[in-house]
Structures are given as structure tokens and as C-alpha cells.
N, C-alpha and C positions, 0 to 999 in steps of 0.2 A: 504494500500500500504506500503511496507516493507519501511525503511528506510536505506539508502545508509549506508553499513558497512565498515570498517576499510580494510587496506589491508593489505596481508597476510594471516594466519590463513590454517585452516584445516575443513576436512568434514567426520566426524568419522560416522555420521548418513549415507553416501554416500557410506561410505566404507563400512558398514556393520556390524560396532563396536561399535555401543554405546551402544547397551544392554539396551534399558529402556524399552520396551517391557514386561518385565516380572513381572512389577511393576507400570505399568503407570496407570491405571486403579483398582487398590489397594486400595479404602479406606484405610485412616489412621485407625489404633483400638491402644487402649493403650494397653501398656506391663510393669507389676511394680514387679520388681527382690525382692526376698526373703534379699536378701543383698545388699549394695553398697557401692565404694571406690571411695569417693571423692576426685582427684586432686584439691589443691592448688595453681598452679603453672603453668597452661597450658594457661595462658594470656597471652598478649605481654605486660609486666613490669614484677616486683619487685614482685615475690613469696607473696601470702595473708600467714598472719602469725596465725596461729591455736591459738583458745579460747577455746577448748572444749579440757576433755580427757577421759578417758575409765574410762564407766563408767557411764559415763554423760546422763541422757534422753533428745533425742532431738526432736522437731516440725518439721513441714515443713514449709520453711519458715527461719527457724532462722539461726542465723548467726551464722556460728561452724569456720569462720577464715575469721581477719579483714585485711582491705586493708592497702597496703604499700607502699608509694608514691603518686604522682601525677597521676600515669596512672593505680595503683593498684585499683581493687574492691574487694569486699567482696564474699566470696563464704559464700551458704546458704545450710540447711541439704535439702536431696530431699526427704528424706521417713522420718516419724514420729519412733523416737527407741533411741535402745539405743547404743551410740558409744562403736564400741570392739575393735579398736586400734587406737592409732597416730602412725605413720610409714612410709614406704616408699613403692614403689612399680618400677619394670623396665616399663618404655614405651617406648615413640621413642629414647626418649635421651640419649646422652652418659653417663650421671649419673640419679638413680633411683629419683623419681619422690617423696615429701611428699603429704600423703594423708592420707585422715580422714574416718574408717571403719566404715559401721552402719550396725547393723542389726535391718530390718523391723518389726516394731509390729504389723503392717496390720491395726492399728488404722486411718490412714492416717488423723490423726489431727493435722491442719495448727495454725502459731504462729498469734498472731494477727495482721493485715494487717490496714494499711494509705491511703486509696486510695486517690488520689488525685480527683477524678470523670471521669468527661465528658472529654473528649479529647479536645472539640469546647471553652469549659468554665473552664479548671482549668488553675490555676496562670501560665503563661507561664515560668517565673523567676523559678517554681520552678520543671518544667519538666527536665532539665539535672540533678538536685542533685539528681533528683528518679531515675534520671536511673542509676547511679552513683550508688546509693544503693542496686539498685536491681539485682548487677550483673552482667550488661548486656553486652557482648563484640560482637565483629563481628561475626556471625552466618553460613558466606560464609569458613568457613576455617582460615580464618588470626587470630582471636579471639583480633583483637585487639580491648583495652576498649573503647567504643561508647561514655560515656561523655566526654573521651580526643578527640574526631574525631568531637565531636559536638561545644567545647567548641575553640575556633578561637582567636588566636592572636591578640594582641588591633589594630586596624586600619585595620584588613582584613574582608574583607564580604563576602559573598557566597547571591546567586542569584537562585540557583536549588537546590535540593535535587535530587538524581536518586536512585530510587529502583532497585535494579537488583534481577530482575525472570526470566534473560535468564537461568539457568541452564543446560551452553553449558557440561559439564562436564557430560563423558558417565557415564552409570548403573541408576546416581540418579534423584531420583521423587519426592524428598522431596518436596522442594518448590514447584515444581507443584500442588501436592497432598493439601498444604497450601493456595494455591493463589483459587484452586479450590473449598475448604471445608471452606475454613474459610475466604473470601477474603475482610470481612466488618472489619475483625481484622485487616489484612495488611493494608487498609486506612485508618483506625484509627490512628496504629503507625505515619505511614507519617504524618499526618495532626498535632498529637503531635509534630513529628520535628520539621514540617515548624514551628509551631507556636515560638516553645522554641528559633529555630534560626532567626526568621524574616524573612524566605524566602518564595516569592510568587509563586513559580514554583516549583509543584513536579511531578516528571513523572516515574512511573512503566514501566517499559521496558522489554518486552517478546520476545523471537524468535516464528518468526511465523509456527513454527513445533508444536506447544502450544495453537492454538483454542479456545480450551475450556477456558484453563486461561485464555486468552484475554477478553473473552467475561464475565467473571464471574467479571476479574476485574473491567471493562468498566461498569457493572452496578452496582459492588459497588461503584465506584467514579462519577458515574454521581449526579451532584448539589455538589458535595464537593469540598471547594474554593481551585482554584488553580491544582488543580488534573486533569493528563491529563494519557492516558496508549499510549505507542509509538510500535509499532511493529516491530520487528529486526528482518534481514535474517540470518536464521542457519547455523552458522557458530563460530566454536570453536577457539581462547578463545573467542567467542563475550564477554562473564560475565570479564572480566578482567578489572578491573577498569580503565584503562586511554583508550580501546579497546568501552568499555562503552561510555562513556564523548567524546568520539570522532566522534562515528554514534549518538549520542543525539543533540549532540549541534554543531556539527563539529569544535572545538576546540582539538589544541595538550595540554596535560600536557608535559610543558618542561623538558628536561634531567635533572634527580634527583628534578625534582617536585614534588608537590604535587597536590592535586585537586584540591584543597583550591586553589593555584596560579591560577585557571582558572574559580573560583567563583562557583566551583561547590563542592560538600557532595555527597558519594554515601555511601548507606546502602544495607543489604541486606533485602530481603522481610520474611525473617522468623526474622531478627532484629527488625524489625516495626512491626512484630505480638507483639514481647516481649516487646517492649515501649511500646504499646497500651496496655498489662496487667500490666506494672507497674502502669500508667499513672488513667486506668481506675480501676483496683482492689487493685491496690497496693502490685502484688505478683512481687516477685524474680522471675530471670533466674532458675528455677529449672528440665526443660523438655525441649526436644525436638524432632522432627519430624525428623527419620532416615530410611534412606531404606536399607534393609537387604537385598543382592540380589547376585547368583551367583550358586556357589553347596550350596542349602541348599533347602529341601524337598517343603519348602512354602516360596517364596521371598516374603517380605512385605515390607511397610511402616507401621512402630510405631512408636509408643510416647512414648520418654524412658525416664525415668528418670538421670539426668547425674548421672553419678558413675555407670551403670550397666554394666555389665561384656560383651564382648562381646558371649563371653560360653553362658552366657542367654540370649542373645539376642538373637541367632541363635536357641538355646531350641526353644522359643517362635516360631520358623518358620519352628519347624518342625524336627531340625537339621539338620545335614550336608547330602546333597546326595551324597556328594563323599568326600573321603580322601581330606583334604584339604593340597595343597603345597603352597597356598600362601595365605594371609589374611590381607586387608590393608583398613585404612580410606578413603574414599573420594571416587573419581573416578579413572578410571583407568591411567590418562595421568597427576594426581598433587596429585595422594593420595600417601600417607603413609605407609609401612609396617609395622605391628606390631610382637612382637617376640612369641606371641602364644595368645591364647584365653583367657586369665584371664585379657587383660589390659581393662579397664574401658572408657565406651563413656563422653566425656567430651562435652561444650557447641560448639564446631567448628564441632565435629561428624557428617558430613550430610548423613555418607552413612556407609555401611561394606560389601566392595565386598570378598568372598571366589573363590578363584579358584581352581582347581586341578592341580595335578603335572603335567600335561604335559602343563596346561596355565600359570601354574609360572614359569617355566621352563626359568633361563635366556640367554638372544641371547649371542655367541659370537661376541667380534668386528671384525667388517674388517678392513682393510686399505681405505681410503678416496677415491672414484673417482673423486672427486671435480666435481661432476654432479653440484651443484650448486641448492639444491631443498632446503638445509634447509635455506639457505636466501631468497628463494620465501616465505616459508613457514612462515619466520618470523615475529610476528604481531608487534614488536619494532623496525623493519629497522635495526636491527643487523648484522653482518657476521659472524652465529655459526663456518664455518669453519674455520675462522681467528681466531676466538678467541679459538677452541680450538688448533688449532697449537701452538697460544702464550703460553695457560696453558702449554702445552707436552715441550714446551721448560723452561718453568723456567722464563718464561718472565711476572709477575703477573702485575706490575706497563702499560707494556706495554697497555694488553689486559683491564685494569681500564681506562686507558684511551682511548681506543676503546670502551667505555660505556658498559661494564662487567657487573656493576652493576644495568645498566636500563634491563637488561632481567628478565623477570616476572616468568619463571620458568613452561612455560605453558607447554613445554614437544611436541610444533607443532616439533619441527627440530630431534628430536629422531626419531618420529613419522613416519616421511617421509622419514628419512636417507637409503637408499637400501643395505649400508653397516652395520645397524644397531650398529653407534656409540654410546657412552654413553656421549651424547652431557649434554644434560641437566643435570645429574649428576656430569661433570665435572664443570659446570658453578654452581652449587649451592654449591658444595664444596671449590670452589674460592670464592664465595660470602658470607661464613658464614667466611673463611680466613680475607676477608678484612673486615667484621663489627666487625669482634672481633679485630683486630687489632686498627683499630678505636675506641674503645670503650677503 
């Protein structure tokens, strides 16, 4: 029986648009690029500062740039060779991005690994430094570092862990394809958590459009302490973290909260594969599970190596079926655009949708009927139309204090808009205003 979801939100599966069809049923196969450009710098902190330089033979495994700060981790080479540049490269960002080039020797031999063992039995004390070393950051898109998300304030405790497998987010099937193929990995990670964090409750959370996961999860966690799998009604953003914590446990995360204030950790379920190989092998974040889906001859899910070009990743599937007009990370309602086919899949990559010019093709605006649907629509109890009148007037303090800042960016109120405004675009453009200015 589904459990009672958040209000608000959208139904992109209902509408006709979520596109997972062409990949849901895809075995994973790996895909390992002749070359790769590794970013440095695509975590939420302080840019990893490069050890390696042209020239240099590297493992897999090894560490070619070390962490910087508190919330920095280390990035690791993904292919056995030898580094052909330190440099830069454009991606999303306003300035080009440092990254470390390799070309593959096809040896595909790993640096020597620490494994820490069993998940059930290694030192608990010493599960966040490994993950910590291994790279690992948020998997769902935010990338932010896992040991800072794990590691909790003196006097504050957490109670849950929530895995989130809903992957409401249309095209991708990565985590499906993961929770399906590999689902004794993803209760591993978890049970490493709870253990490192002290908590007795973890719960894998799926929308019930997902079946299969359910039931693949359900007998890998059966007898594993603590481990329960909750089933969510399909509905977009369900995966949004404080959208999550709300249909689990029925608690709100307060305005500019955190999880943590409500005793709760959420991870993502391809994160808890990756603690489970730190934990149990002792390997780095060096791979990941990406769905390649759109104009391109053969949509898959692969296992790519970070740093592969998106140019190969789409080789791998066949190449493009149609001229491509548009080419963005993620899904279609919080991905990304990229500025052509050469920028490299990094560890947040869960998807690479392609479209054609007449699917990227963008809407003009209209003028507002003040129909009132993108505040139905809203999963944070927002008023997009208020707030973006404030933006259009010059009024920024105003619309911060009409919680600006609590919108999560899910892209429902665009979605719905019949005048097809650039709601969301203007609220994350006000939102990078006011963290920088903060900062």
C-alpha cells in the first residue's frame, strides 16, 4: 500500500512525458572511453587541487588531485595510462572547469586497495574516513561530499537514514537498472551508514510505478537489521529530499532547514552502492550507472567511467538518430545543458538526454493569466507567481523573504505554466544572486 505523499507536485508519467520506456528494461553493460577528462571541481566545496602532471602513468584507483577543505574529497584516475594534460575544459559554468586528461592503456590495472571488509563487521569509526577517501559525493545530482552529510554536529543525532530510489525525474533508469541488478550492493551501503552513524532505521523508498525494484529490494533487505523498503505514489518531485522525509516519516524540514533538524540522512541509492565498495573493497568513486536516452540509435544504461566524453558515450549507443538541438545532464525538468559533446560525465551524471531541434526548441513567454496552477503545483507551498513579479520588479530582499530560497528548483511550476513562463529559471538565477552575495 503506497504511502501518503507530499502535496503539490506533478505527473509527467500521466502526461505522457517521462520517457523511461526506452531504457527501463536495458540491462546495465559497461562502456570504457579510449580517453578521459577528469573534473576536479564539480563537488559542492573547494576545487580538489591536482598531484599529477603530463606525463605521469596512472592506476585506477589513484589519487591524481587531493582534497581541499573540510567538505573537499579527492578525485581518483578512472582508467589505468598515462596523463596528456593538466588544463581546463568549458562545462556548465561561467568559467572553464580544471581537469586532468588521460589516455587509456586498456591495461585497466587498479592501485592497491584497503578494504575495510564486511559491511556487518568492519570498524564503524572508520566507515566515514573511507568514504571520505574514496571520493564519494551525492550521486542524485547535488554531488554534494557524503562524509560532510554523514558527519553531524556535536549534540545533533539522526534517527533514519532514507535511500531515495524514487527516481521521479523523467528519461532516467539508472537507479532502477541498480536497485534491480545489483540490489545486495545498495543494502550493503545502507547498513554501512546506519552502522558509521548509529542509526536504527533505514528505509529504501520507491515509487510504486517501480515493481520490480521493490521487490528485488524487499529480498535483498529481508533479515538485514533495521532495513525496511517503503513504497511511494508516483509523483514528481517525490525524490526531492525534504518531499522524501515528509511521505516517510511525515515530518516538515523547517524553512532553511536541514534534514538533520528533523533527525533524518537521506542518500541516494547509487551512493550506498558506492559506500558499500568503498567499505567492502576498498575502491574509489570511479564509475557510474548513466542512461543515455533520446535521438540516439540504441538508448542504454552504462557504466561509465567519470571523465568520459559525452561524444563516447553516445558512440557507444549507436550514435545520434537525429541532428541533435539540444543535449543536457539529468532529466528533463532539473537537468542541465551542456554547450556540445566533448564535456565529460562526472560522479552526479545520472542521465544524457539528446533531443532534436524541434524538442529543444525554446517556448516563448507569455504574459501571466494568474490561472493560479503553478502554486497548486508547488511541492514547497511557495507562490511562483508572487515571487516572480517581485524578481520582474527589482524587489530581491522582498521575494527572500517570501522564502525564494526554500524552492528546490524542481521545475513543477514551469511545467504547468499554460503561459509557458521561465519561472524556474528566474528563481535559480535569484538564488545563485543571493548565495553569492552571502558568501
Amino acid at each position: 500500500m503506497s504511502i501518503f505523499t507530499f502535496r503539490g507536485g506533478i505527473h509527467p508519467l500521466k502526461d505522457r512525458h517521462e520517457g523511461k520506456s526506452e531504457t527501463r528494461d536495458k540491462p546495465v553493460k559497461e562502456f570504457v572511453a579510449k580517453t578521459v577528462c577528469i573534473p576536479v571541481d564539480t563537488h559542492l566545496g573547494a576545487p580538489s587541487v591536482p598531484v599529477v602532471k603530463k606525463g605521469d602513468r596512472v592506476l585506477i584507483g589513484q589519487v591524481i588531485a587531493e582534497a581541499a577543505g573540510p567538505r573537499g574529497i579527492p578525485v581518483h584516475a578512472s582508467v589505468s595510462g598515462t596523463v596528456t594534460a593538466v588544463g581546463k575544459m568549458q562545462m556548465m559554468g561561467k568559467l572553464p572547469s580544471p581537469c586532468i586528461f588521460i589516455e587509456n592503456d586498456e591495461q585497466d590495472e587498479w592501485v592497491e586497495l584497503t578494504p575495510l571488509g564486511d559491511v556487518e563487521q568492519a570498524a564503524a569509526e572508520k566507515i566515514i574516513p573511507a568514504i571520505q577517501a574514496a571520493g564519494i559525493c551525492g550521486m542524485g545530482g547535488a554531488c554534494f561530499p557524503t562524509h560532510a552529510k554523514m558527519t553531524l554536529p556535536e549534540g545533533q543525532t539522526v534517527d533514519t537514514i532514507i535511500l531515495n530510489g524514487a527516481e521521479c525525474e523523467t528519461f532516467l533508469t539508472a537507479d532502477y537498472r541498480l536497485m534491480v541488478e545489483q540490489s545486495q550492493r545498495v543494502v550493503d551501503g545502507l547498513r554501512a551508514a546506519m552502522r558509521a552513524m548509529k542509526v536504527s532505521r533505514g528505509v529504501i523508498a520507491i515509487e510504486d510505478n517501480k515493481p520490480e525494484a521493490i521487490t528485488a529490494m524487499q529480498q535483498a533487505a529481508a533479515g538485514r537489521t533495521g532495513v525496511e523498503v517503503a513504497t511511494l505514489k508516483t509523483k514528481y518531485p517525490q525524490g526531492g529530499e525534504k518531499q522524501l522525509i515528509e511521505a516517510i516519516t511525515g515530518k516538515q524540514v523547517p524553512s532553511g532547514g536541514l534534514p538533520m533538524h528533523v533527525q533524518v540522512v537521506v542518500l541516494n541509492v547509487a551512493t550506498a552502492a558506492a559506500i558499500a565498495d568503498a567499505v567492502k573493497e576498498g575502491k574509489p568513486l570511479v564509475s557510474r550507472i548513466t542512461t543515455v536516452t533520446g535521438c540516439v540509435k540504441k538508448p542504454s544504461n552504462l557504466l561509465l567511467r567519470i571523465g568520459t566524453s559525452v561524444s563516447d558515450a553516445v558512440g557507444a549507443c549507436g550514435g545520434y538518430s537525429e541532428e541533435p538541438g539540444k543535449i543536457f545532464f539529468g532529466g528533463s525538468m532539473t537537468g542541465l545543458c551542456i554547450p556540445d559533446d566533448q564535456v565529460p560525465m562526472t560522479k552526479a551524471n545520472n542521465g544524457i538526454v539528446v533531443l532534436n531541434e524541434k524538442q529543444g526548441k525554446s517556448h516563448v513567454e507569455n504574459p501571466c493569466i494568474r490561472c493560479g496552477r503553478c502554486v497548486e503545483a508547488c511541492p514547497t507551498k511557495l507562490n511562483p507567481m508572487e515571487l516572480r513579479n517581485l524578481l520582474d520588479t527589482d524587489k530581491m530582499e522582498e521575494a527572500e523573504k517570501k522564502n525564494l530560497t526554500d524552492c528546490i528548483l524542481c521545475g513543477s511550476c514551469s511545467y504547468v505554466c499554460p503561459a509557458k513562463r521561465w519561472l524556474v529559471a528566474s528563481f535559480k538565477e535569484a538564488k545563485d544572486l543571493i548565495a553569492a552575495r552571502r558568501n
